[in-house]
C-alpha positions in Angstrom: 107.0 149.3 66.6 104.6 146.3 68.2 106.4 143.0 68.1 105.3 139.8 66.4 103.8 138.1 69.0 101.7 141.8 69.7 100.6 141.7 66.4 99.2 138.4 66.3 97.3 138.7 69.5 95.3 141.5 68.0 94.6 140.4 65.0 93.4 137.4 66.7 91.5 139.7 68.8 90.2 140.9 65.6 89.1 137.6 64.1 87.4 136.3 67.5 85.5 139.9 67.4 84.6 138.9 63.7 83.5 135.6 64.5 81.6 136.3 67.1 79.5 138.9 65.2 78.7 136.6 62.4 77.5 133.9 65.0 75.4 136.4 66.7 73.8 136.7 63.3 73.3 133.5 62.1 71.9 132.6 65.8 69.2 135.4 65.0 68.7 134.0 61.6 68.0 130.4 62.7 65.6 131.7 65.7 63.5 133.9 62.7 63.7 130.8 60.7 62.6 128.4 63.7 59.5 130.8 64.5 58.4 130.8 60.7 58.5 127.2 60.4 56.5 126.7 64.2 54.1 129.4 62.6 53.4 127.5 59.1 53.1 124.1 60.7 50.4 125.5 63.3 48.6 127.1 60.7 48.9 124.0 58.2 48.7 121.0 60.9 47.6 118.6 58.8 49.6 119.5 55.4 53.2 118.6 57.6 51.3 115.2 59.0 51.1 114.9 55.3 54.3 115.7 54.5 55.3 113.8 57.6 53.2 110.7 56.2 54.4 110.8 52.6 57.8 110.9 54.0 57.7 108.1 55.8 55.9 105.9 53.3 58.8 106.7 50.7 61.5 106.1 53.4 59.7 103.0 54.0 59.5 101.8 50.5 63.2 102.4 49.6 64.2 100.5 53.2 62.3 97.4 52.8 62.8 97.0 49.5 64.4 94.1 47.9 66.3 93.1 45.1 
């Protein structure tokens, strides 16, 4: 029979193991994501300085707006 304090060390072991693999993942995730979105705005330059530009015409409406 493995004590308490045994017990609890591996299934923290366990959990670390866990967590680890599910950051591994969602690292790989974001890196996929980062390349698509590198990919599209090369390949669309000027529709993200669009975006970019309608963006910051909103934001700027809304902060120098007055009541």
């Amino acid at each position: 029979m493995t004590s308490a304090g045994e017990q609890a060390s591996h299934e923290l072991k366990k959990l670390i193991g866990e967590f680890e693999h599910m950051l591994d993942a969602a690292l790989r995730e974001i890196k996929s994501e980062t390349r698509a979105v590198d990919r599209y705005v090369h390949d669309n330059a000027w529709v993200a300085v669009g975006i970019a530009a309608a963006a910051g015409f909103v934001f700027g409406c809304l902060v120098g707006r007055r009541d």
